[in-house]
N, CA, C and O of each residue as an XYZ file, in Angstrom:
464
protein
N      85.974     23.922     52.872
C      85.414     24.496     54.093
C      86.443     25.425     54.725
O      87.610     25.040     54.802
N      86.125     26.488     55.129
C      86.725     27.364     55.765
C      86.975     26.983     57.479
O      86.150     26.283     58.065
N      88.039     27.457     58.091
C      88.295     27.339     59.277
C      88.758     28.112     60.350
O      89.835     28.696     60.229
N      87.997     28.219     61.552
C      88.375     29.438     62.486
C      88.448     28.721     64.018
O      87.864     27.640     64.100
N      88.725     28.930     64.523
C      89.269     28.525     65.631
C      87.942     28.759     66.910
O      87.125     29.527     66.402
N      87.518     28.392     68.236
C      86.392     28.904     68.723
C      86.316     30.283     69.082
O      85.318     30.993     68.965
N      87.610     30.672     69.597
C      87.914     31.994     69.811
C      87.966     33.254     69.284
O      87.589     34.374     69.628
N      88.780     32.553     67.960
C      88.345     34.016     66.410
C      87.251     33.519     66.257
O      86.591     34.556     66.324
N      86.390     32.593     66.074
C      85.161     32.759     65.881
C      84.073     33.621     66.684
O      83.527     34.607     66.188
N      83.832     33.174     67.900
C      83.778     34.463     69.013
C      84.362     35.586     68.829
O      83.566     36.523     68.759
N      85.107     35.773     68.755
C      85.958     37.247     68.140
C      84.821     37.870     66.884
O      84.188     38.916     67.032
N      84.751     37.136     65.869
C      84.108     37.601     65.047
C      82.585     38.244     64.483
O      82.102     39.081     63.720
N      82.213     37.102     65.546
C      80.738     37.186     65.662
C      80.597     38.509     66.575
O      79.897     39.430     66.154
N      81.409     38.640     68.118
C      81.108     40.050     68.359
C      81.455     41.276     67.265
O      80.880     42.347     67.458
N      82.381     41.163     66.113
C      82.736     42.316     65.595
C      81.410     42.183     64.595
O      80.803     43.094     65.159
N      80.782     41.897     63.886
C      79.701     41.646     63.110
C      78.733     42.025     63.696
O      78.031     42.767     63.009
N      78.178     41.733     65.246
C      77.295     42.686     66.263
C      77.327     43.567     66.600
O      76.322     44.078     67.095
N      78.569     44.253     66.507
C      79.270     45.312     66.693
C      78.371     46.195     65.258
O      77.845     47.281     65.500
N      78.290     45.593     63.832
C      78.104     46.623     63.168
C      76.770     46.824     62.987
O      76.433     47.705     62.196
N      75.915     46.168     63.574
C      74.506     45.772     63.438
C      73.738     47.117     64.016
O      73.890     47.295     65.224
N      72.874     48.155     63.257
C      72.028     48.922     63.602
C      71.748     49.010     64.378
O      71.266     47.936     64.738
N      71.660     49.997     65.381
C      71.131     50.220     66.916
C      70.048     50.273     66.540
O      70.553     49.890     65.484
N      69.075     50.359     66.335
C      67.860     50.066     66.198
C      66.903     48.693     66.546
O      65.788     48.377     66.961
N      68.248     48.096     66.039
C      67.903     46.615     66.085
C      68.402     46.126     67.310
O      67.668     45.462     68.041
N      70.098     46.496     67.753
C      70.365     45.617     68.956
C      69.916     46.632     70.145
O      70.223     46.189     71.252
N      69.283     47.847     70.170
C      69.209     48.590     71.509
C      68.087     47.913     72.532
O      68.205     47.770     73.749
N      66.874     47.507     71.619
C      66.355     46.362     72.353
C      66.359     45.286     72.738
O      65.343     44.688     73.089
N      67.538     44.809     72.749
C      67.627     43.672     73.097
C      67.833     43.361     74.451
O      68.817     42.629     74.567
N      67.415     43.568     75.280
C      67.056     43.590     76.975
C      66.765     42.153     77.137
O      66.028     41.424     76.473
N      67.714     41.832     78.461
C      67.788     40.208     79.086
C      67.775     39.098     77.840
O      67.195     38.020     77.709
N      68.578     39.768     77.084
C      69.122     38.409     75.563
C      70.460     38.144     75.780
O      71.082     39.155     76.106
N      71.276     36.889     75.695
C      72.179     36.419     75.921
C      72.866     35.515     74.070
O      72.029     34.927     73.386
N      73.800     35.559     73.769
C      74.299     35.549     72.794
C      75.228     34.266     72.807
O      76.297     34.544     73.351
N      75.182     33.346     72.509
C      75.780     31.786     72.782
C      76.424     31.677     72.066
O      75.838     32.002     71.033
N      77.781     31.285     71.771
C      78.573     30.763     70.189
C      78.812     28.970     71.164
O      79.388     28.631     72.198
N      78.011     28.271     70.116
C      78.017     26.967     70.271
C      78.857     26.190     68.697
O      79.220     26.699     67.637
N      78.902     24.865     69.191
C      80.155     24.373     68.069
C      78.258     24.071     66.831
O      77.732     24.520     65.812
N      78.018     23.089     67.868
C      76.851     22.537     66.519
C      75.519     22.418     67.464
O      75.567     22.011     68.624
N      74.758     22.681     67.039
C      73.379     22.611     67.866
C      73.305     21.445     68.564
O      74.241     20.650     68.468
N      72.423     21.211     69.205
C      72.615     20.086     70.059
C      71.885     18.559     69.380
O      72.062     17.458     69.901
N      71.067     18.790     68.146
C      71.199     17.267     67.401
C      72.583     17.310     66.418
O      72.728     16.284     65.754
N      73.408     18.142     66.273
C      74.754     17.799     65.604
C      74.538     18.017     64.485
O      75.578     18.537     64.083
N      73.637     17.948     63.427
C      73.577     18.883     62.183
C      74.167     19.804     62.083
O      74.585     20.521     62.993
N      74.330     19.964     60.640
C      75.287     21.312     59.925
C      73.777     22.260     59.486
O      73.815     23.401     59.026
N      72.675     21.578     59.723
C      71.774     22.283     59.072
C      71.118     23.601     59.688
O      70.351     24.314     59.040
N      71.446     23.817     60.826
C      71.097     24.734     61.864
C      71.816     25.586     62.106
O      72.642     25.391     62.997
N      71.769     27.569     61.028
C      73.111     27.917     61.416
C      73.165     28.982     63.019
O      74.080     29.542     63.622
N      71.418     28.840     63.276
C      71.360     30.143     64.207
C      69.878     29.655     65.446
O      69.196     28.724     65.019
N      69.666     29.938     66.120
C      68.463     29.210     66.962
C      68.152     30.883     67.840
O      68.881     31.855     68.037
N      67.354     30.710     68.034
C      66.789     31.841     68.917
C      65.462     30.890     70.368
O      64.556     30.067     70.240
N      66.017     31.554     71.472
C      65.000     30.428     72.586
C      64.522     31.523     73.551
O      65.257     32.295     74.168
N      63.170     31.474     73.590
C      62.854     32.742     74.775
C      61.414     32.865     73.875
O      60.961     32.236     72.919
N      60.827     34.283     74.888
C      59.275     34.576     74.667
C      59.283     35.588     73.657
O      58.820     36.613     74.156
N      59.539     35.728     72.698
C      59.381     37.333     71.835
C      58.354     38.119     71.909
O      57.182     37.751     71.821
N      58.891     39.669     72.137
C      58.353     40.821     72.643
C      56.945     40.767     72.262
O      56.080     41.008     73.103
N      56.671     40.487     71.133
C      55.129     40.437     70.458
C      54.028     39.056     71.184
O      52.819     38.946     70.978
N      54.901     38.126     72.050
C      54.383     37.099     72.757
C      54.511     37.293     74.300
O      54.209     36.461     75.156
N      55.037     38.600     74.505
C      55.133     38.564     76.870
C      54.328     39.652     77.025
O      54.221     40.655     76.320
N      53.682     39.282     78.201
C      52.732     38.974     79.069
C      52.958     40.327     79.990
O      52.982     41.521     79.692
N      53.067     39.831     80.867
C      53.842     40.352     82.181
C      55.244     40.083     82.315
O      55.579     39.041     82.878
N      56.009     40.782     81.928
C      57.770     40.651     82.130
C      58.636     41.666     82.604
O      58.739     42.848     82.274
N      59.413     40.784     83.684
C      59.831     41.704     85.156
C      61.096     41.360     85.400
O      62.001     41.207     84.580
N      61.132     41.204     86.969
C      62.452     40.612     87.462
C      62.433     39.553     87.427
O      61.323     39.035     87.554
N      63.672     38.621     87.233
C      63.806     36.847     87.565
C      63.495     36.083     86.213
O      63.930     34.967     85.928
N      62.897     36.652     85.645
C      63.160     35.927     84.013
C      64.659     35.582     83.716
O      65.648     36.214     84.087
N      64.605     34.332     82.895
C      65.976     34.072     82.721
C      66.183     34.466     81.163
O      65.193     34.612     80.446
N      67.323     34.613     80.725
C      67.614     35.585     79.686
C      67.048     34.790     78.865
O      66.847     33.600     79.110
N      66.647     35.536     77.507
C      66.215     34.391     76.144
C      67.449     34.233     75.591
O      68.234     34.942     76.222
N      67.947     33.697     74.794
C      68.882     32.877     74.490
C      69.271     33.274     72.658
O      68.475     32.609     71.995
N      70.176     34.085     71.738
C      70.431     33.144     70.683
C      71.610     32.846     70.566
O      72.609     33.512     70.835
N      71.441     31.093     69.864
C      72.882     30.631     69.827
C      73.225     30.840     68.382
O      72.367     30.917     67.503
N      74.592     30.934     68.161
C      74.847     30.903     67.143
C      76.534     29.646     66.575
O      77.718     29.902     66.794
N      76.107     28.716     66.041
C      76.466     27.192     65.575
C      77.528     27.789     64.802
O      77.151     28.399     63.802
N      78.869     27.752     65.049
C      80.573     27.830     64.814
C      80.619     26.652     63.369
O      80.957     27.083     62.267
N      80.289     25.366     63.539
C      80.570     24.324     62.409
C      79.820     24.541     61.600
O      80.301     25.221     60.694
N      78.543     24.208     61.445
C      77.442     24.731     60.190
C      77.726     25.904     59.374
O      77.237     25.943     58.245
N      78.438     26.850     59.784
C      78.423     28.602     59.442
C      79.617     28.110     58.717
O      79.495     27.830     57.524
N      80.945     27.952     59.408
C      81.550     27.256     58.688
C      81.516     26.597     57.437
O      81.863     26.930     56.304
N      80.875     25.307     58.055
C      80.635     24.221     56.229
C      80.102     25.022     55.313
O      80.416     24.640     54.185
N      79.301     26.152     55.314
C      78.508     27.180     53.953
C      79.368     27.936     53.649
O      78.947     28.447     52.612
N      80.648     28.503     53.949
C      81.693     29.464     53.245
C      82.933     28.781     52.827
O      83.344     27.626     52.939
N      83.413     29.907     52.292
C      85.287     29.562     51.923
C      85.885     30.501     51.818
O      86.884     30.597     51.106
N      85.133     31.909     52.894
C      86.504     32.492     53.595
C      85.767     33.498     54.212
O      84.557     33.657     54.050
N      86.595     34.279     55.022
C      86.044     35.170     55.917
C      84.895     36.396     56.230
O      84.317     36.891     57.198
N      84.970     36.565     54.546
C      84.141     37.869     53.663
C      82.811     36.715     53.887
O      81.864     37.116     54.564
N      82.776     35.841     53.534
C      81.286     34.949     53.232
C      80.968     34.804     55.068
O      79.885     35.187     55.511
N      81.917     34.287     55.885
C      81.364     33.877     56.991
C      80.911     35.335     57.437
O      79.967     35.318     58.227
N      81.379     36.559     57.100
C      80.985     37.527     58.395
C      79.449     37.873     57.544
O      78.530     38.278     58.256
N      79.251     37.750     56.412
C      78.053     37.947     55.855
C      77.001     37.200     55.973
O      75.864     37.619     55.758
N      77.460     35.248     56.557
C      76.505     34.654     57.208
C      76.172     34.647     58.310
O      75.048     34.370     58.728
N      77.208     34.984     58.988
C      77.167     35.379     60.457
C      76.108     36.342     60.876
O      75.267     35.986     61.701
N      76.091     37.915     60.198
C      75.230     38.867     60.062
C      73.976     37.978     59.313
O      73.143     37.450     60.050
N      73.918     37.899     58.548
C      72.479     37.264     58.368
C      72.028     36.255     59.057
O      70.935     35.875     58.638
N      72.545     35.504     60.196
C      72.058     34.375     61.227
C      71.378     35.522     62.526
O      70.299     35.490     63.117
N      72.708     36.615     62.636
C      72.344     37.295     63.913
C      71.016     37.951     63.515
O      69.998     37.603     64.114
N      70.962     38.755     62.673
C      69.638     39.436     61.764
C      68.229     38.608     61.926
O      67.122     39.101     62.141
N      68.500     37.473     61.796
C      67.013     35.997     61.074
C      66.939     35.760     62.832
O      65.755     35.552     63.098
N      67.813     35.719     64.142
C      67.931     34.995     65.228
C      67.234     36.400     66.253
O      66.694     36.173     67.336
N      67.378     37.839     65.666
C      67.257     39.191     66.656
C      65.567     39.252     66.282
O      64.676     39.361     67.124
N      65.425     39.179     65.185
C      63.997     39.370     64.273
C      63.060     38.194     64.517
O      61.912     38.269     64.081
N      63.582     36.798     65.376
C      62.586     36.473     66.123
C      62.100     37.094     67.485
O      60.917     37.211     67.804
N      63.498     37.584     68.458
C      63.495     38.091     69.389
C      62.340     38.995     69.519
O      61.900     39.305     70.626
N      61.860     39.405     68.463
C      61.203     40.530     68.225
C      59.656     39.927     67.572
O      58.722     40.719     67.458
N      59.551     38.963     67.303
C      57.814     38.972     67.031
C      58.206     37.991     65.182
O      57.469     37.134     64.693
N      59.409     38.463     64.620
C      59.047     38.688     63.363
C      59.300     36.684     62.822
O      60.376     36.099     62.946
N      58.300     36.185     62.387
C      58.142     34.927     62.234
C      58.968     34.538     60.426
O      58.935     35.394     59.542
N      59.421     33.585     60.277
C      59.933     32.987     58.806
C      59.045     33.581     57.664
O      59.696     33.997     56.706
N      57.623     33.708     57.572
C      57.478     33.810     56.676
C      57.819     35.213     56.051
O      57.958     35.482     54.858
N      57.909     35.946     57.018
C      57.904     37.769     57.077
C      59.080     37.718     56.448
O      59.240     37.946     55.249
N      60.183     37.329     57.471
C      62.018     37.472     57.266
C      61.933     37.131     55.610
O      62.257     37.905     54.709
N      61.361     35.637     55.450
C      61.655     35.316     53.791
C      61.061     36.699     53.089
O      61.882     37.238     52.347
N      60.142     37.177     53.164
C      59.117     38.219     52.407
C      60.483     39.600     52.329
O      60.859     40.137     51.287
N      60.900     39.844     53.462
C      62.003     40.705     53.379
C      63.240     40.465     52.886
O      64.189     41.230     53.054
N      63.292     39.285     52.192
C      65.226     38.996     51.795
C      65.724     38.364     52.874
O      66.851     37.992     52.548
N      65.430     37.945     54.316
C      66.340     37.725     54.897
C      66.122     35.739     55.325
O      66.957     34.936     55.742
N      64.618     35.557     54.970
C      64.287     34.121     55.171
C      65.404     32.902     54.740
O      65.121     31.717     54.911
């Protein structure tokens, strides 16, 4: 298992968002970006969560909404690599599978595209 500290991990995950297509992150309006250790049942099995209404599901949306949420799980991401090249490539594919709910796009689609 590979190991990063919470901070280079945070560190990292912004540089990996950093390279992510404007296309993809320019919409991301009132989304908030979490680096958590392990989801909150403690599994390694959960490397990315996305929480909020996606664009293809709101209504009426204004002021006072509270941000939608994705977290992204530091230990799990971890336990699947053995070194930095693998984590920033799971990392990008958690943020990718976690933005593409933000957006409407459901598991079966993401799998249909390579990214499920």
């Amino acid at each position: 298992m590979f190991t990063l500290d919470a901070d280079a991990f945070e560190a990292l995950v912004g540089d990996v968002f950093d390279t992510l297509p404007d296309d993809m992150v320019d919409g991301l309006d009132n989304v908030v970006i979490v680096i958590e250790d392990l989801p909150e049942d403690g599994s390694l099995d959960l490397l990315g969560l996305y929480s909020g209404v996606a664009l293809t599901d709101r209504g009426q949306y204004g002021f006072g909404e509270l941000p939608d949420m994705i977290s992204i799980y530091r230990e799990p991401l971890l336990s699947i690599v053995d070194n930095e090249e693998q984590l920033r490539e799971q990392v990008r594919i958690t943020l990718v599978h976690e933005i593409a709910h933000f957006y409407g796009i459901d598991d079966d689609e993401l799998h249909s595209l390579g990214w499920g």
